[in-house]
C-alpha positions as CSV (number, residue, x, y, z in Angstrom):
1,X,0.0,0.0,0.0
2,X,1.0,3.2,-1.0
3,X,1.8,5.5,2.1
4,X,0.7,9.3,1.7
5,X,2.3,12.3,4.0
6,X,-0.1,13.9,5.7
7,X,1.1,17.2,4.3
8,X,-0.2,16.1,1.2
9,X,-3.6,15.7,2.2
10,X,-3.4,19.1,3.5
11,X,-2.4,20.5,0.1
12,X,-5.0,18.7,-1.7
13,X,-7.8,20.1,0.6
14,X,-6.4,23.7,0.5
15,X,-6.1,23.4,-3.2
16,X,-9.4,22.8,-3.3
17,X,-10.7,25.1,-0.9
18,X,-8.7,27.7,-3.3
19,X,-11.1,27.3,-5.8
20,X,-14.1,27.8,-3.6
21,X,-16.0,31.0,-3.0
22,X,-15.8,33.4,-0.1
23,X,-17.8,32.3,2.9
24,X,-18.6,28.9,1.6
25,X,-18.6,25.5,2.8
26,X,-17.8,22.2,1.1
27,X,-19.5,18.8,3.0
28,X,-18.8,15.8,1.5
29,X,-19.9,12.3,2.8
30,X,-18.2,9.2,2.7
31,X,-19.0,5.7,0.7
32,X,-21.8,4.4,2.3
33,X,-21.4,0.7,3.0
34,X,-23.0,-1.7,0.4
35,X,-24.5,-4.7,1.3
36,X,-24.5,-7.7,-0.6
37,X,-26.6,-10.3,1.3
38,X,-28.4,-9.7,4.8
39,X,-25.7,-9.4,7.3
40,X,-22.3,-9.6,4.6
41,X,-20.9,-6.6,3.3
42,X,-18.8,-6.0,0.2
43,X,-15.7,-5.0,0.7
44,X,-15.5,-1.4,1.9
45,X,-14.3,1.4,-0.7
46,X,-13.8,4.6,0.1
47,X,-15.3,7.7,-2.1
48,X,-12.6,8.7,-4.7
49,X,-13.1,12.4,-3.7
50,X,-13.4,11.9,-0.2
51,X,-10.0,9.7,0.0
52,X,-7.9,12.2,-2.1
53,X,-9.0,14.8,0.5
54,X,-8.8,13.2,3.6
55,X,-7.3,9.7,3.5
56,X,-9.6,8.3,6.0
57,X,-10.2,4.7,5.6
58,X,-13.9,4.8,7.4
59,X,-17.4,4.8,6.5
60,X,-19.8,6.9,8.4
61,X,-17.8,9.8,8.2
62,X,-18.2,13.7,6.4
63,X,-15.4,15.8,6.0
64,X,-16.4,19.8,5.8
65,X,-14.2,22.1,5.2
66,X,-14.7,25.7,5.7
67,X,-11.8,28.3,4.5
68,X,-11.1,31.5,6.9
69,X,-12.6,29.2,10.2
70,X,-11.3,30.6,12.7
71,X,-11.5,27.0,14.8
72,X,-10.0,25.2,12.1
73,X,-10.6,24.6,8.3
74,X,-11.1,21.0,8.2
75,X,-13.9,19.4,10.2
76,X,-14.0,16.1,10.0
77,X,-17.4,14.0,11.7
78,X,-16.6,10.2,12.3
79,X,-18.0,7.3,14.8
80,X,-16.8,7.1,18.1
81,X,-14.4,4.8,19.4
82,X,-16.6,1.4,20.2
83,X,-14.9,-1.9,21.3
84,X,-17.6,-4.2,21.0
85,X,-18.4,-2.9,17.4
86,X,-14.2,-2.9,16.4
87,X,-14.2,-6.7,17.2
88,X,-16.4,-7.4,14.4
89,X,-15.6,-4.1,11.9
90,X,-12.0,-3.6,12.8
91,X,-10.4,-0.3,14.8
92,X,-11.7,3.1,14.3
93,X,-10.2,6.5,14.3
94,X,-12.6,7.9,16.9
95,X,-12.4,11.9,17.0
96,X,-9.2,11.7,18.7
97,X,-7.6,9.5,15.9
98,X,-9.6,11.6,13.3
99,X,-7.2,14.4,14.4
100,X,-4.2,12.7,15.4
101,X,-3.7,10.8,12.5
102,X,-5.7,12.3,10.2
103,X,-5.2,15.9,10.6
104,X,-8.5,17.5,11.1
105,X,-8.9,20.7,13.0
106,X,-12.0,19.5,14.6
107,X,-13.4,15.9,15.0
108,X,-16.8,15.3,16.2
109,X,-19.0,11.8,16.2
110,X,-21.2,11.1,13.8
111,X,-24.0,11.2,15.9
112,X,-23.8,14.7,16.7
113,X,-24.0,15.7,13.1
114,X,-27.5,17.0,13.4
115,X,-27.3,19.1,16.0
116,X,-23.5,20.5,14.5
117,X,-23.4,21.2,10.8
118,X,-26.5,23.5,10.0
119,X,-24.8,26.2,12.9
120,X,-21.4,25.6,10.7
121,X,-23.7,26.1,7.2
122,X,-25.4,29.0,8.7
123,X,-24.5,32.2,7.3
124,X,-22.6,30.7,4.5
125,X,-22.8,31.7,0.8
126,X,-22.6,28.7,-0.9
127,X,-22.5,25.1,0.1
128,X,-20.6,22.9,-2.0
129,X,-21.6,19.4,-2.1
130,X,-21.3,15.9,-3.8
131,X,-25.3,16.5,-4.9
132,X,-26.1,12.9,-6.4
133,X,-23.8,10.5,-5.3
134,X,-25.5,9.6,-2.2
135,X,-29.1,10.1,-1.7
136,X,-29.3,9.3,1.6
137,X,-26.6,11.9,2.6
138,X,-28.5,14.6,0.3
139,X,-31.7,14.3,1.8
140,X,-30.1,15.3,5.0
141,X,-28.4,18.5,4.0
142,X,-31.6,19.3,2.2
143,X,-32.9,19.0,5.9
144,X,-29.9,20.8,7.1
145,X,-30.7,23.8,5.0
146,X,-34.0,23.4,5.7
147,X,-33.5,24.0,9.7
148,X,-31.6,26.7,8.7
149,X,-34.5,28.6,6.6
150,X,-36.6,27.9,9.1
151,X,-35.0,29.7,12.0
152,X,-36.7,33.1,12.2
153,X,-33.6,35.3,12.9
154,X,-31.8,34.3,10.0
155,X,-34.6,33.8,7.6
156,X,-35.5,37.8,8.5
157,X,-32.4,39.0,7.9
158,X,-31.8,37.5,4.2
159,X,-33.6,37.6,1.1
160,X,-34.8,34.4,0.2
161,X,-32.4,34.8,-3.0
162,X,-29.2,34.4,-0.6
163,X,-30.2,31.5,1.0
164,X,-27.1,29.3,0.5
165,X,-26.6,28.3,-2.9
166,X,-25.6,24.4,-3.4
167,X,-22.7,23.9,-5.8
168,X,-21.2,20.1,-6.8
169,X,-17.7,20.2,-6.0
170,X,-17.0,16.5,-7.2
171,X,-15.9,18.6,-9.9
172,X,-13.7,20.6,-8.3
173,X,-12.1,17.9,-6.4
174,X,-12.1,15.4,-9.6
175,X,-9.9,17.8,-11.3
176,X,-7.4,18.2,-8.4
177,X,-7.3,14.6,-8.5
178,X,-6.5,14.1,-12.1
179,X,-3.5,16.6,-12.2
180,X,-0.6,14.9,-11.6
């Protein structure tokens, strides 16, 4: 296996956060696990995009990455350490692993997600996002937004034409990937 420096990963992340607009976001899910019969799982592989960005092995994990944060760039949500679960899925990361060895600025679990990510999407621009590669995922930042838009304070203070604009940056991230 090919071994990456960490450094790199950092490049590759602020190349593409280069490309993004001011006071934007970019969320981006990984693979969801695929099931093949019941209770057996294919093999688990990683999201092309989300690999070249992060090179975290895990699924159940979104990496958001917000450029000017004051707390940190790169957010990175992940499942919690669990022992009883690692004996039958292998180790995880855990938030503290997710920063460790991974470099995030920020690790939270998973579960928290909800409660988290539409106070880091409020007041952005422009969300970029992975729209159609994962329905499951999109239906939740649809939510996401959706909280957001509901929230009086905010709603009041912006037009409905600058609610936050969704952009696919697959593309973005593709073409980072292909240069060589």
């Amino acid at each position: 296996m090919i071994h990456i420096p960490r450094a790199e990963y950092t490049r590759r992340r602020k190349a593409l956060m280069a490309q993004m607009e001011p006071n934007s976001i970019a969320i981006l899910p990984a693979a969801a696990v695929a099931i093949r019969n019941r209770d057996v799982e294919h093999v688990y592989r990683q999201d092309s995009d989300f690999q070249y960005l992060s090179g975290f092995p895990e699924s159940e994990a979104v990496i958001v990455l917000m450029p000017g944060r004051q707390h940190g760039e790169y957010v990175l949500f992940c499942r919690e350490r669990n022992a009883e679960r690692e004996l039958w899925d292998g180790l995880r990361a855990g938030t503290e692993g997710a920063v460790r060895d991974f470099g995030a600025d920020d690790a939270f679990p998973i579960t928290d997600i909800d409660d988290i990510l539409p106070g880091l999407i409020e007041g952005r621009d422009r969300v970029y996002s992975a729209m159609g590669s994962n329905a499951e995922f999109d239906r939740h930042l649809m939510e996401w937004i959706n909280v957001i838009r509901s929230r009086r304070t905010w709603a009041r203070s912006r037009p409905t034409s600058s609610w936050p604009w969704i952009i696919c940056c697959t593309t973005c991230a593709c073409i980072n990937r292909r240069r060589k």
